[in-house]
LUMLUM-971017 format. One record per atom (N, C-alpha, C, O, CB): atom name; chain; x negated, z negated, y negated. Coordinates in steps of 0.001 Angstrom, whole numbers, plus 500000, padded with zeros to 6 digits. Atoms other than C-alpha are relative to their C-alpha. Glycine has a CB too. Layout:
+------+-------+--------+--------+--------+
! name ! chain !     xx !     zz !     yy !
+------+-------+--------+--------+--------+
!   CA !     A !      X !      Z !      Y !
...
+------+-------+--------+--------+--------+
//
This chain:
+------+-------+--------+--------+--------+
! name ! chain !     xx !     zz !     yy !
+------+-------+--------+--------+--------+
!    N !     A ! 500468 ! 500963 ! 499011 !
!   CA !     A ! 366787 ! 148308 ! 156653 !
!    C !     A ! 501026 ! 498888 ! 500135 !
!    O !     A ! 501325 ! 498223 ! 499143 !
!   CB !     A ! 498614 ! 499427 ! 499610 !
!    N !     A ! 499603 ! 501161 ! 499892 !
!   CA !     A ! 368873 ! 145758 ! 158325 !
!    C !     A ! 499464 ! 498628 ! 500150 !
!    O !     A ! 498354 ! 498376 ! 500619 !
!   CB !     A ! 500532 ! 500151 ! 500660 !
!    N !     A ! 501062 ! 500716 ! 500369 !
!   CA !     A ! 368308 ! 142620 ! 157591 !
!    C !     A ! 501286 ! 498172 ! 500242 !
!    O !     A ! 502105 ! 497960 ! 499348 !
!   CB !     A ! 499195 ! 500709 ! 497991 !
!    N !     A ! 498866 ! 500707 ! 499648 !
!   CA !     A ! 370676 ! 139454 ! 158952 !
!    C !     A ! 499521 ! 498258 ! 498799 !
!    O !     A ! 498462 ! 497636 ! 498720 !
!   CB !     A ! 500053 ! 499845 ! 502198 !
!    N !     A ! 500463 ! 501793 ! 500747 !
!   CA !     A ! 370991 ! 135718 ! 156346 !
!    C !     A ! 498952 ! 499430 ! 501109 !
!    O !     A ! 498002 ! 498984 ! 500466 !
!   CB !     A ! 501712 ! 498535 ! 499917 !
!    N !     A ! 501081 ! 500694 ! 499237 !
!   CA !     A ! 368727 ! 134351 ! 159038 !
!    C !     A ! 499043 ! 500513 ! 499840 !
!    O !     A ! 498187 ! 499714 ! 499461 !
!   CB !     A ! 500066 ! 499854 ! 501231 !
!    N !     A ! 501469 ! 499295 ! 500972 !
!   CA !     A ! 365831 ! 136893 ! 158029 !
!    C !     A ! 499538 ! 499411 ! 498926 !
!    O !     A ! 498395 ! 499067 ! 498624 !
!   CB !     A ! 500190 ! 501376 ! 499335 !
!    N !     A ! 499990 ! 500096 ! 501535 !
!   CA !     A ! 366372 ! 136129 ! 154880 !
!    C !     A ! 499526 ! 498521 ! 499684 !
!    O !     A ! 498727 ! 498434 ! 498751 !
!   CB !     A ! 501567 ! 500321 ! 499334 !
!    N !     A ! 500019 ! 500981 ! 499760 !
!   CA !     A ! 366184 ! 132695 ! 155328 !
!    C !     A ! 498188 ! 499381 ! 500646 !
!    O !     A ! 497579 ! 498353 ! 500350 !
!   CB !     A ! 501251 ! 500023 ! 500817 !
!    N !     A ! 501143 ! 500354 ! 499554 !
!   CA !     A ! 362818 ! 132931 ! 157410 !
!    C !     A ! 499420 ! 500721 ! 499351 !
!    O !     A ! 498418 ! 500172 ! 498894 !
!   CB !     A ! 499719 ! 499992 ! 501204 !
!    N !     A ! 501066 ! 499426 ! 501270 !
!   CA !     A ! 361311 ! 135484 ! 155117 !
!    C !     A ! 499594 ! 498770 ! 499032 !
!    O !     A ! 498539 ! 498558 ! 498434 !
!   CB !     A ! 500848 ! 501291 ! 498903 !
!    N !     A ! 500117 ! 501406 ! 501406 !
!   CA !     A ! 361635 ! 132331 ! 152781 !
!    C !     A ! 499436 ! 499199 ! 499572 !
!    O !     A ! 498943 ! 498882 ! 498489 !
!   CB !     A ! 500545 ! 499202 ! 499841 !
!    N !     A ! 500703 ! 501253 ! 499384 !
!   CA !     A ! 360521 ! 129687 ! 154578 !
!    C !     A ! 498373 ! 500391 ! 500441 !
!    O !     A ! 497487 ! 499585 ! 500725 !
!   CB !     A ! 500942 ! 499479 ! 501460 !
!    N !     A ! 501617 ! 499582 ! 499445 !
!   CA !     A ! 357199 ! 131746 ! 155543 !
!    C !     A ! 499387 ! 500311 ! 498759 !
!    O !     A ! 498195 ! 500044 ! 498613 !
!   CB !     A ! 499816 ! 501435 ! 501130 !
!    N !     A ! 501085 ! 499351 ! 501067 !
!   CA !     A ! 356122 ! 133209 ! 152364 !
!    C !     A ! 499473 ! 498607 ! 499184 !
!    O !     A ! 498329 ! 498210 ! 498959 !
!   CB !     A ! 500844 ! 501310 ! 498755 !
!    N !     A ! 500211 ! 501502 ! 500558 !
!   CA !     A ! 357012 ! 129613 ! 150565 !
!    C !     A ! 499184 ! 498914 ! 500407 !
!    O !     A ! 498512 ! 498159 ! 499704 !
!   CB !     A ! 501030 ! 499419 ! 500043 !
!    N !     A ! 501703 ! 500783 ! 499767 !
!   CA !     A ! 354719 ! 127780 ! 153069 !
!    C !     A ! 498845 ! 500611 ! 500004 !
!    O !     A ! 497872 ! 499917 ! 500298 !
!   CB !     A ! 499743 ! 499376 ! 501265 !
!    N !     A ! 501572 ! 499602 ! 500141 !
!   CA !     A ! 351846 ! 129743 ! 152722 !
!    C !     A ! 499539 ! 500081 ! 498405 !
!    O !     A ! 498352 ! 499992 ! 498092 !
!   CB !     A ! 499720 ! 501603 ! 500749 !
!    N !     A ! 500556 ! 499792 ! 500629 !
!   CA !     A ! 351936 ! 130216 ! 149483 !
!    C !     A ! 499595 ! 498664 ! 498932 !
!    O !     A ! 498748 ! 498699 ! 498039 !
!   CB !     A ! 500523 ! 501039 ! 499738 !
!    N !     A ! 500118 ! 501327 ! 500660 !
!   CA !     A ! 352382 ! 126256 ! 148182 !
!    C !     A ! 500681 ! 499002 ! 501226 !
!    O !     A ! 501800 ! 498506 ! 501357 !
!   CB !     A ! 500896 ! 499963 ! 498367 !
!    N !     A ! 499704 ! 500840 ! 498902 !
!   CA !     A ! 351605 ! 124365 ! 151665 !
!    C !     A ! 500328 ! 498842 ! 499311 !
!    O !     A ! 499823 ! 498308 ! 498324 !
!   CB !     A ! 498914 ! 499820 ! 501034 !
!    N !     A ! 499693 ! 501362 ! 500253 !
!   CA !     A ! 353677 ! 121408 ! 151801 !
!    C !     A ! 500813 ! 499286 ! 499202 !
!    O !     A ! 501214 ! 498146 ! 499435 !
!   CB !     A ! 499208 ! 499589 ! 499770 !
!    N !     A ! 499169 ! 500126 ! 501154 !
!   CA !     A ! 355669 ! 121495 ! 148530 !
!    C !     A ! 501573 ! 500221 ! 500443 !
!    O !     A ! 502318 ! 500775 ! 499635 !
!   CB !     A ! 499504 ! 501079 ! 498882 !
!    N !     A ! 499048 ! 498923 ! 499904 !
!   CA !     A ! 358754 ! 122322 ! 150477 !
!    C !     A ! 501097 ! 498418 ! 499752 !
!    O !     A ! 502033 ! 498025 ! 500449 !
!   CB !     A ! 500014 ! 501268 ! 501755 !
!    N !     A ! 498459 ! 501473 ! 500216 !
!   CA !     A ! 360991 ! 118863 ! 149171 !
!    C !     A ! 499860 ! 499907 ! 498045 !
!    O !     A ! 499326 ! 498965 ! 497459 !
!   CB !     A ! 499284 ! 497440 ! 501139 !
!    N !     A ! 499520 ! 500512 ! 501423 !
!   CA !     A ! 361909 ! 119388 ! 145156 !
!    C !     A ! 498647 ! 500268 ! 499452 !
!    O !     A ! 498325 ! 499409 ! 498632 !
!   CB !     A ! 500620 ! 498290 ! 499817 !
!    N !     A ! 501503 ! 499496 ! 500571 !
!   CA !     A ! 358187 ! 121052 ! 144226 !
!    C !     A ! 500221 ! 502189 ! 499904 !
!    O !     A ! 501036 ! 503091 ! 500098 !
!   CB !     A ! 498326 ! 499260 ! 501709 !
!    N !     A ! 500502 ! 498640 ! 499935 !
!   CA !     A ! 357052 ! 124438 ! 143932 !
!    C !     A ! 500471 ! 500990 ! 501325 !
!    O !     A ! 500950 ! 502123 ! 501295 !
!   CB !     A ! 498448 ! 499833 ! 499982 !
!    N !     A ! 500010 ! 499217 ! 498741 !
!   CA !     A ! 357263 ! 125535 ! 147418 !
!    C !     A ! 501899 ! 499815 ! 500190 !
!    O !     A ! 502698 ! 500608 ! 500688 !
!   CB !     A ! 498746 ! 499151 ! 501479 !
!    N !     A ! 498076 ! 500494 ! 500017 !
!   CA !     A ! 361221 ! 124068 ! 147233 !
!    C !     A ! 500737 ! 501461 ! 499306 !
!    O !     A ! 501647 ! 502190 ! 499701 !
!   CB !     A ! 500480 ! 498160 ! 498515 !
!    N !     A ! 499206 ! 499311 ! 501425 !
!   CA !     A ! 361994 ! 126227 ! 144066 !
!    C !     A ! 499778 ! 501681 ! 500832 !
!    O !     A ! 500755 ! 502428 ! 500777 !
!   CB !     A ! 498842 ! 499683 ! 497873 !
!    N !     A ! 500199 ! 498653 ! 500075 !
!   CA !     A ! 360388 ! 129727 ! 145500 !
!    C !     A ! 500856 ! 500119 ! 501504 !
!    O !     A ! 501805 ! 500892 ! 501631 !
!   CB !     A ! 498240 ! 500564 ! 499830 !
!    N !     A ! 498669 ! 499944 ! 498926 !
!   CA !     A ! 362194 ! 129214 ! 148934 !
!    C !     A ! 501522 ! 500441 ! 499359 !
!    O !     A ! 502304 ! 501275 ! 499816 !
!   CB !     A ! 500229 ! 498346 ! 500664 !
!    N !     A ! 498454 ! 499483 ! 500146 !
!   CA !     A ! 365385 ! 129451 ! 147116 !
!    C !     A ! 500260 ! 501149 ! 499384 !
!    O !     A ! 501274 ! 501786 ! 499669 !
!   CB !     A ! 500825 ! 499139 ! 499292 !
!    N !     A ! 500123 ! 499378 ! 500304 !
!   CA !     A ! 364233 ! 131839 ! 144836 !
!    C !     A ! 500312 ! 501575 ! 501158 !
!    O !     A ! 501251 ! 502372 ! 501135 !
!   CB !     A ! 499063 ! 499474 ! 499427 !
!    N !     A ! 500623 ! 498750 ! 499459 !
!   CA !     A ! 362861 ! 134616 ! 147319 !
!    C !     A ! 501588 ! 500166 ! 501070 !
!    O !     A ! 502082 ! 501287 ! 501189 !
!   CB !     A ! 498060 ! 499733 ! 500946 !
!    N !     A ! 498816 ! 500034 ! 499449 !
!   CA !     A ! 366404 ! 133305 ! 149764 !
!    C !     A ! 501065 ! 501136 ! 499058 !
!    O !     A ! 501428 ! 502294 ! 499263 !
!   CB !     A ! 500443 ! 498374 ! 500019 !
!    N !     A ! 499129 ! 499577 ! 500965 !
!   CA !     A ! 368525 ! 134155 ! 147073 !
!    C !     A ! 500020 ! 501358 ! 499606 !
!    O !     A ! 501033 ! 502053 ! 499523 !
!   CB !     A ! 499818 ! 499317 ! 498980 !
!    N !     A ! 500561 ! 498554 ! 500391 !
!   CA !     A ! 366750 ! 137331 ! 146034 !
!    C !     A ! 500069 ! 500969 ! 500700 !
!    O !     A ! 500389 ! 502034 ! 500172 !
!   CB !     A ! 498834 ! 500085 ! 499776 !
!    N !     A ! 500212 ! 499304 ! 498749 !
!   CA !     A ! 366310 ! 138935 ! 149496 !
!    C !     A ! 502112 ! 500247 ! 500426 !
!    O !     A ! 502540 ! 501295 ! 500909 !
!   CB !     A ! 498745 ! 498669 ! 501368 !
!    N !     A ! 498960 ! 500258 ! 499620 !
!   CA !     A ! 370121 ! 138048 ! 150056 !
!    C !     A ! 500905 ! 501276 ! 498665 !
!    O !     A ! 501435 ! 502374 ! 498830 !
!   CB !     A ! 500183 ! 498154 ! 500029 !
!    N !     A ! 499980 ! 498738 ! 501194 !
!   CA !     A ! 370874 ! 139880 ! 146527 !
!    C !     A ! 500174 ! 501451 ! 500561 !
!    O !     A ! 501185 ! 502132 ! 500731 !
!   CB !     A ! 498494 ! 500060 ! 499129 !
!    N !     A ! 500283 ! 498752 ! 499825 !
!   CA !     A ! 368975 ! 142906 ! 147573 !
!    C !     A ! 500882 ! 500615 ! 501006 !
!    O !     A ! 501168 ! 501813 ! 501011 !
!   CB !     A ! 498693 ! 500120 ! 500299 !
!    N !     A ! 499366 ! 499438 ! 498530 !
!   CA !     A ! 370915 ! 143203 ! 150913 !
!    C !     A ! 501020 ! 500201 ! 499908 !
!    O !     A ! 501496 ! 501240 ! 500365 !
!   CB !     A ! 500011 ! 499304 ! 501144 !
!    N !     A ! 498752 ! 499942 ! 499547 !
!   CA !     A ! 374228 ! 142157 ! 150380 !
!    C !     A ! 500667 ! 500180 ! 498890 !
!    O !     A ! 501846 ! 500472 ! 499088 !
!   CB !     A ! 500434 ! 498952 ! 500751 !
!    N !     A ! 499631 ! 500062 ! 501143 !
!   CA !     A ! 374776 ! 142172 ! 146452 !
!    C !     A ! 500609 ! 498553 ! 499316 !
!    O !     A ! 501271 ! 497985 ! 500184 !
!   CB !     A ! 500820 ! 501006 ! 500011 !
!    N !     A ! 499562 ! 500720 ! 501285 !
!   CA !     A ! 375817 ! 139575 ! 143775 !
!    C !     A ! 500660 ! 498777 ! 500909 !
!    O !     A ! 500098 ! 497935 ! 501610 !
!   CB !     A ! 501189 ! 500978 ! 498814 !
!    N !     A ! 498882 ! 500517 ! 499669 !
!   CA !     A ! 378878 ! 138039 ! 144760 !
!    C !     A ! 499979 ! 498908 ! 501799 !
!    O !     A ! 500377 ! 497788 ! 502119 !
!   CB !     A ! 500979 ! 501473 ! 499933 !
!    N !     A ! 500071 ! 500987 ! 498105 !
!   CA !     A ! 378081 ! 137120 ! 149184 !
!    C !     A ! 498900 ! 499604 ! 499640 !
!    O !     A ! 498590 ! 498989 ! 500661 !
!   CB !     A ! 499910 ! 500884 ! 501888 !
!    N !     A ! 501071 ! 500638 ! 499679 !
!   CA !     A ! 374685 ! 135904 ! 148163 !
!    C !     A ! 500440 ! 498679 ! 499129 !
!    O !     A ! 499968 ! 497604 ! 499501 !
!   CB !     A ! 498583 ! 500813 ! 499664 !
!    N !     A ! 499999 ! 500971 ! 500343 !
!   CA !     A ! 376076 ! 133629 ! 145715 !
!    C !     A ! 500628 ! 498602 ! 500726 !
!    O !     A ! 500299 ! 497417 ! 500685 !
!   CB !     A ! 500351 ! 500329 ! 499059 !
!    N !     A ! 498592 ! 500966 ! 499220 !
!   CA !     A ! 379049 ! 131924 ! 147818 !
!    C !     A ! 498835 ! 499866 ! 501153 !
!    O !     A ! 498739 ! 498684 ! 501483 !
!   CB !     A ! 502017 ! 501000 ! 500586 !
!    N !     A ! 500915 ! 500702 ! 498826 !
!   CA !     A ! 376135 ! 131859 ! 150795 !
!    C !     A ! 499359 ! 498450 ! 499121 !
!    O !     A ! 499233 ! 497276 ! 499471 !
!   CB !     A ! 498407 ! 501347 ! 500578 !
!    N !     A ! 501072 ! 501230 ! 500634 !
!   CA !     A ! 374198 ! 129673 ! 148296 !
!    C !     A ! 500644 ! 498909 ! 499265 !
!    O !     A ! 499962 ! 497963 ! 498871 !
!   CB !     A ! 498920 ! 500587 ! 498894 !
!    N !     A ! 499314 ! 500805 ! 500613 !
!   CA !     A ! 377108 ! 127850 ! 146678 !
!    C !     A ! 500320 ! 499135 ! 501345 !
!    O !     A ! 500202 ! 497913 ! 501250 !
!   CB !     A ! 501158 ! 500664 ! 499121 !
!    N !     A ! 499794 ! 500562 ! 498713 !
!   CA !     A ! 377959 ! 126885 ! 150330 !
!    C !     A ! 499051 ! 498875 ! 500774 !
!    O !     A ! 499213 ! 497767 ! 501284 !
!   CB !     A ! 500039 ! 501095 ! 500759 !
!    N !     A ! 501324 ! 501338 ! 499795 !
!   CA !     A ! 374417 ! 125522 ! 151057 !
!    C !     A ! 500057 ! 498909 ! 499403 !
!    O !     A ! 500155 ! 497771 ! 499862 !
!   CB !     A ! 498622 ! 500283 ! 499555 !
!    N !     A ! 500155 ! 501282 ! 500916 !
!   CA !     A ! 374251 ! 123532 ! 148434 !
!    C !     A ! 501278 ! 499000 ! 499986 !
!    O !     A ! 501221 ! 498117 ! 499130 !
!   CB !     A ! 499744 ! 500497 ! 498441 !
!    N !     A ! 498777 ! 500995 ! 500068 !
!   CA !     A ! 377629 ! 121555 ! 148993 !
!    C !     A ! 499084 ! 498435 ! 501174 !
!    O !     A ! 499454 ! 497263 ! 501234 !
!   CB !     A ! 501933 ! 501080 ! 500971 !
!    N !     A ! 500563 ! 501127 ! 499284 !
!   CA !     A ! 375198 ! 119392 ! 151468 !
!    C !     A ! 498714 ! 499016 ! 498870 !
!    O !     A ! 498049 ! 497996 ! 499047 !
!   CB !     A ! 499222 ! 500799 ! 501539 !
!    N !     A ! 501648 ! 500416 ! 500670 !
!   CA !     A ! 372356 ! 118561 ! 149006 !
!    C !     A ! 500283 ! 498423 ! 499589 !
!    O !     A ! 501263 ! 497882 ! 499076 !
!   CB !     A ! 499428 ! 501123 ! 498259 !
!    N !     A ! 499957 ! 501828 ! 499621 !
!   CA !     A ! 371729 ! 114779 ! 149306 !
!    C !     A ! 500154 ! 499938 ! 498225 !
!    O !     A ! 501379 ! 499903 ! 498111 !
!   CB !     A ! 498036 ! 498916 ! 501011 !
!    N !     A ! 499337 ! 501059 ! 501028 !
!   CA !     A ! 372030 ! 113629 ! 145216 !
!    C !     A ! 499691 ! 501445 ! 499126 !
!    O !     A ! 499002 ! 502421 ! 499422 !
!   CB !     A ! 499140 ! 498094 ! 499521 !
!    N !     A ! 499343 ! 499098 ! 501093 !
!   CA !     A ! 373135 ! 115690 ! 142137 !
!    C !     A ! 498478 ! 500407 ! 499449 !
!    O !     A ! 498069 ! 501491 ! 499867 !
!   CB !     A ! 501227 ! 499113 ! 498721 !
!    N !     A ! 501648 ! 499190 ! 500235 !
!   CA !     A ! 369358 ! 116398 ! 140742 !
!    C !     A ! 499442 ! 501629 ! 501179 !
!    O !     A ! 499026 ! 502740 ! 500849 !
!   CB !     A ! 498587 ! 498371 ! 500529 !
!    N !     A ! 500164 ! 499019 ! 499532 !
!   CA !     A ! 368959 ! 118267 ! 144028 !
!    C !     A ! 500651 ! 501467 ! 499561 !
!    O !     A ! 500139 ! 502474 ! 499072 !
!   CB !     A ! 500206 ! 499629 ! 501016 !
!    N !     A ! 499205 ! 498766 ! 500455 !
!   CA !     A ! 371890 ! 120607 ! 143565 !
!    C !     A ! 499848 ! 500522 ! 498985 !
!    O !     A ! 500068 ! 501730 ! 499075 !
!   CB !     A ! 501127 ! 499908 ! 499939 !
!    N !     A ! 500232 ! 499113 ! 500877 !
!   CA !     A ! 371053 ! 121499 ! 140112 !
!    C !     A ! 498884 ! 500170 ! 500069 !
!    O !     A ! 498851 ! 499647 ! 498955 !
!   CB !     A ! 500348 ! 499832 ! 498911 !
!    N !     A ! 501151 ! 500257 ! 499410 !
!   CA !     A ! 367566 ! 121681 ! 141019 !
!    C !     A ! 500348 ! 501820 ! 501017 !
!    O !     A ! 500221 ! 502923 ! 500486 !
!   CB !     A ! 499937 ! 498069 ! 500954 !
!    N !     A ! 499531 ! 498604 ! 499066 !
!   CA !     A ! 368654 ! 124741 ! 143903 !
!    C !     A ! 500975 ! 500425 ! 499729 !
!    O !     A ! 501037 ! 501571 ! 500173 !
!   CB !     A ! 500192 ! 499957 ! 501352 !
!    N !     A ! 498857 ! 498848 ! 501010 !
!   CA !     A ! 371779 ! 125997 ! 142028 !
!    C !     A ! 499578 ! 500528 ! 499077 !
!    O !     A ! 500131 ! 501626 ! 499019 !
!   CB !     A ! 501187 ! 499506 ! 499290 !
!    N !     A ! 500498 ! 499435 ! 500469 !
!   CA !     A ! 369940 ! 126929 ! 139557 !
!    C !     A ! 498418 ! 500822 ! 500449 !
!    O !     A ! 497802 ! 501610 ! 499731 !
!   CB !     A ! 500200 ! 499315 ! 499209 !
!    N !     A ! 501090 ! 499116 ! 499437 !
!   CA !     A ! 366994 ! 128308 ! 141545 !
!    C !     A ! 500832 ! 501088 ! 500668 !
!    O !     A ! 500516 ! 502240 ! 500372 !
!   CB !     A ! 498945 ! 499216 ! 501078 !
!    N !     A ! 499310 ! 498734 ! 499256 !
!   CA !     A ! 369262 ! 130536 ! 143587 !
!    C !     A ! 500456 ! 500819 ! 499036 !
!    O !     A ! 500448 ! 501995 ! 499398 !
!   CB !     A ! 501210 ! 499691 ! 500951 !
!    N !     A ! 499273 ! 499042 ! 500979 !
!   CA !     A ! 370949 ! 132081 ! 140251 !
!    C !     A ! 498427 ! 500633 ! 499799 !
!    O !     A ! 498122 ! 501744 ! 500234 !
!   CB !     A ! 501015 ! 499220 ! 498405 !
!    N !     A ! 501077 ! 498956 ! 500445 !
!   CA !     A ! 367583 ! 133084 ! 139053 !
!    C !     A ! 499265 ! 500576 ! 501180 !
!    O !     A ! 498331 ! 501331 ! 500906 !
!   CB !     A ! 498919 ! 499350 ! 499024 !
!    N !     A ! 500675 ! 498985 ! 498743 !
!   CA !     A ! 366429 ! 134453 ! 142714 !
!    C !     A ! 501198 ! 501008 ! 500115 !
!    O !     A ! 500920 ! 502075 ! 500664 !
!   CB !     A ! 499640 ! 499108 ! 501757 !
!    N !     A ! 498986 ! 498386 ! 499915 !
!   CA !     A ! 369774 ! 136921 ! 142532 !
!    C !     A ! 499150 ! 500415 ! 498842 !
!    O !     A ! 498327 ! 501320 ! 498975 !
!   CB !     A ! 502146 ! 500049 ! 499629 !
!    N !     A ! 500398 ! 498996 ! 501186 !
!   CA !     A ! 368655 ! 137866 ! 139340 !
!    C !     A ! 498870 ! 500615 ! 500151 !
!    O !     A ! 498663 ! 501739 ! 499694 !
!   CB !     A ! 499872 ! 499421 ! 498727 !
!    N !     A ! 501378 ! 499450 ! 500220 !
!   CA !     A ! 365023 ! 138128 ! 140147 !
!    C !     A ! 500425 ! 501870 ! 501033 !
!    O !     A ! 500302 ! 503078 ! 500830 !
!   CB !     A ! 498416 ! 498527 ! 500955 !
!    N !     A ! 499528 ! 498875 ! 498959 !
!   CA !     A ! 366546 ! 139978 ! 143526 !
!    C !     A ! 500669 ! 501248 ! 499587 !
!    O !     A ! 500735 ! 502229 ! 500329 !
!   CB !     A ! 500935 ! 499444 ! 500909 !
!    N !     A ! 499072 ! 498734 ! 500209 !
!   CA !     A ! 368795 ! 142434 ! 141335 !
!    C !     A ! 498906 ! 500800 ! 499079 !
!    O !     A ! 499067 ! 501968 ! 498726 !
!   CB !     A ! 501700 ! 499654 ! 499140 !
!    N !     A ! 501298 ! 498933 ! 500908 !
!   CA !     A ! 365231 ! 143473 ! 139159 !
!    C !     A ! 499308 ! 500497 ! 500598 !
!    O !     A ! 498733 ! 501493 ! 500160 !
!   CB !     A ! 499003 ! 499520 ! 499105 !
!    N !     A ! 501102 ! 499743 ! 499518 !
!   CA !     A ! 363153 ! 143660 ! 141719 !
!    C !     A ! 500484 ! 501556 ! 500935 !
!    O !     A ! 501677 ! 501730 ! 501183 !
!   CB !     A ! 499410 ! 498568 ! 500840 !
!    N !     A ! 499800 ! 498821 ! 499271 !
!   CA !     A ! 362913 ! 147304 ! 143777 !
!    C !     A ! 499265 ! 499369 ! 501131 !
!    O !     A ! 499960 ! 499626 ! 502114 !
!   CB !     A ! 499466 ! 501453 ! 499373 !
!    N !     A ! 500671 ! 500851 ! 498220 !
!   CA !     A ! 361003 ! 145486 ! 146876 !
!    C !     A ! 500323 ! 498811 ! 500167 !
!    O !     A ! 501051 ! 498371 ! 499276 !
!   CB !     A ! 498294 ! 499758 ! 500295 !
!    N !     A ! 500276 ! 500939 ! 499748 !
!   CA !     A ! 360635 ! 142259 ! 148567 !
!    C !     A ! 498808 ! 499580 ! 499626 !
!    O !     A ! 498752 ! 498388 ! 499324 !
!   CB !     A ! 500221 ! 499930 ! 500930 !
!    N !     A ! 501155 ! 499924 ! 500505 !
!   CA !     A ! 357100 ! 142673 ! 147599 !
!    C !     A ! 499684 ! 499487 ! 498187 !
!    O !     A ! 498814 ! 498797 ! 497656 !
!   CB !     A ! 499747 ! 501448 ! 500334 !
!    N !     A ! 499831 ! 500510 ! 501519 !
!   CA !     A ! 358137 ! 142389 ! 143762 !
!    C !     A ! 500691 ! 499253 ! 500126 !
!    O !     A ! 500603 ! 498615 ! 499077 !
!   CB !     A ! 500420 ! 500738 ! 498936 !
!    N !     A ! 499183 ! 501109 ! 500630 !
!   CA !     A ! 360739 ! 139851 ! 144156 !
!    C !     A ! 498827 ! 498977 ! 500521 !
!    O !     A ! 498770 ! 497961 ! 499827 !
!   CB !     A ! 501811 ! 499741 ! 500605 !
!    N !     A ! 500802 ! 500733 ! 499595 !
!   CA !     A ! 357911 ! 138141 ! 146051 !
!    C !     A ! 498937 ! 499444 ! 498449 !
!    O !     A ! 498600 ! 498273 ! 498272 !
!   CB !     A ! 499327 ! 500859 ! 501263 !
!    N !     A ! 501140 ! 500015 ! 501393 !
!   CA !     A ! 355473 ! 138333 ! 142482 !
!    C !     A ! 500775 ! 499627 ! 499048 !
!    O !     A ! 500465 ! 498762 ! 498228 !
!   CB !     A ! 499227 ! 501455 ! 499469 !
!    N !     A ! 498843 ! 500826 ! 501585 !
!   CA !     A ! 358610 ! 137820 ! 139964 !
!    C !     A ! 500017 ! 498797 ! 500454 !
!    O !     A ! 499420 ! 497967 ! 499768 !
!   CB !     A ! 501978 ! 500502 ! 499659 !
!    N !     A ! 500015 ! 501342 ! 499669 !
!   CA !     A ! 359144 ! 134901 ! 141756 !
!    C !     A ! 499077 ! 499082 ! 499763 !
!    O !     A ! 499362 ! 498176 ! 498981 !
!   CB !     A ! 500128 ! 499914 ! 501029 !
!    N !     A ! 501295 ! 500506 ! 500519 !
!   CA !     A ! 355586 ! 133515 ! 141642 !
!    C !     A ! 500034 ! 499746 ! 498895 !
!    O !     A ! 499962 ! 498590 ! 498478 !
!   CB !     A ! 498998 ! 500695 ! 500102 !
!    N !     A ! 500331 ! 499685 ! 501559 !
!   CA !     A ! 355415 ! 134669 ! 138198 !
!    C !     A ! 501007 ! 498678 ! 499088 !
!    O !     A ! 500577 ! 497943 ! 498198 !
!   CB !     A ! 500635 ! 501985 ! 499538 !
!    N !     A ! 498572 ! 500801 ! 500315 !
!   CA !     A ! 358851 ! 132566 ! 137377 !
!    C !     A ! 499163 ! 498593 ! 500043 !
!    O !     A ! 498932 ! 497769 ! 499158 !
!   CB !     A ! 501543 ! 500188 ! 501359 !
!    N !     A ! 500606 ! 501622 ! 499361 !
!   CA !     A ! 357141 ! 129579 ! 139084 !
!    C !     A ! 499334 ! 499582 ! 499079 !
!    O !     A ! 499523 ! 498497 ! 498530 !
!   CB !     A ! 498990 ! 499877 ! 501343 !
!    N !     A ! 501170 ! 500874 ! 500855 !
!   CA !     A ! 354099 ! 129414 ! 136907 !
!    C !     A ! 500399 ! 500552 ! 498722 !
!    O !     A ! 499425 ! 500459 ! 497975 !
!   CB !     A ! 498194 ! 500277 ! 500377 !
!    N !     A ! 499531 ! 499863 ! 501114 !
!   CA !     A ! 355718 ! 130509 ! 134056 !
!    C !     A ! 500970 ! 498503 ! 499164 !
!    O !     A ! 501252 ! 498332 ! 497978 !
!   CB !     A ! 500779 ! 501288 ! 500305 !
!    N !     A ! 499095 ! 500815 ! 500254 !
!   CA !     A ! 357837 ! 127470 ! 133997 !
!    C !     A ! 501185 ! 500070 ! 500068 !
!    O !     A ! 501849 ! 499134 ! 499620 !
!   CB !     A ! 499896 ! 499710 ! 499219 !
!    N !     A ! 498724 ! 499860 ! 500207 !
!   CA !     A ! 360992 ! 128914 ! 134492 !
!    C !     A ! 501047 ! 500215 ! 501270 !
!    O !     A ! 502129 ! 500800 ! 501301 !
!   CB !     A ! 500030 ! 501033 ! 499120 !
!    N !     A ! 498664 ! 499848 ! 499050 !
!   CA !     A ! 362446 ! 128403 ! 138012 !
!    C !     A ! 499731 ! 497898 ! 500218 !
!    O !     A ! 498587 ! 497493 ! 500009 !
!   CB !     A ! 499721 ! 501540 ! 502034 !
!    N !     A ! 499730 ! 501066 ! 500434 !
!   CA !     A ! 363297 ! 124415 ! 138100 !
!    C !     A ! 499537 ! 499273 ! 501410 !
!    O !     A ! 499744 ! 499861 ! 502471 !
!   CB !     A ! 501464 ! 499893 ! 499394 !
!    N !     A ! 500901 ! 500692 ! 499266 !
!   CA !     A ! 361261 ! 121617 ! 140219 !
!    C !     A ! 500795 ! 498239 ! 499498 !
!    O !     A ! 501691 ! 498067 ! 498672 !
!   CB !     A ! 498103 ! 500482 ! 499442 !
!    N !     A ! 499074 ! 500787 ! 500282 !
!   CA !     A ! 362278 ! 118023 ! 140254 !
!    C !     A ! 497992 ! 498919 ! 500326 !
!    O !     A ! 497381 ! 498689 ! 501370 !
!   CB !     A ! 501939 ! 499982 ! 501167 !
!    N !     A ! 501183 ! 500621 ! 499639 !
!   CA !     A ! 358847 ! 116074 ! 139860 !
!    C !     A ! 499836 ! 498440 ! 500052 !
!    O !     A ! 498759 ! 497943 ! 500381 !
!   CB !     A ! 499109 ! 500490 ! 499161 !
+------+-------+--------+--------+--------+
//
């Protein structure tokens, strides 16, 4: 299936507001956006172009908390993206990550 960074991007932004309306500035809904971005980008394009997409984003991020904050959410959405066999499971690792404590929020 083709699938263009702008998919990927709105896959992101849709699953992340429905699934933690409102959280989308340095919360929950922040962290799985980059996650599921990152992951989906993974699955499509491999390792290496999803990271430099996401190293690229982040050169705008307004103060240094942000950037490590979504540099480290995007590393663990490739990774989730290189375990997962669907969008469907990177969709649930992700979750899972979230309330597990282990993809990073800035409270």
């Amino acid at each position: 299936s083709s699938c263009s960074s702008g998919d990927a991007v709105r896959y992101a932004n849709e699953l992340s507001e429905k699934q933690y309306p409102g959280e989308n500035l340095n919360q929950r809904g922040d962290a799985l956006r980059h996650l599921l971005w990152q992951g989906a980008l993974q699955q499509q394009y491999g390792d290496i172009p999803a990271a430099a997409v996401g190293w690229a984003h982040e050169l705008g991020d307004a103060s240094p908390a942000e950037k490590e904050m979504d540099t480290f959410n995007n590393e663990l959405g490739r990774q989730l993206g290189s375990e997962a066999a669907t969008k469907e499971e990177l969709l649930q690792h992700a979750i899972d990550a979230i309330n597990q404590g282990k993809a990073k929020t800035i409270e």
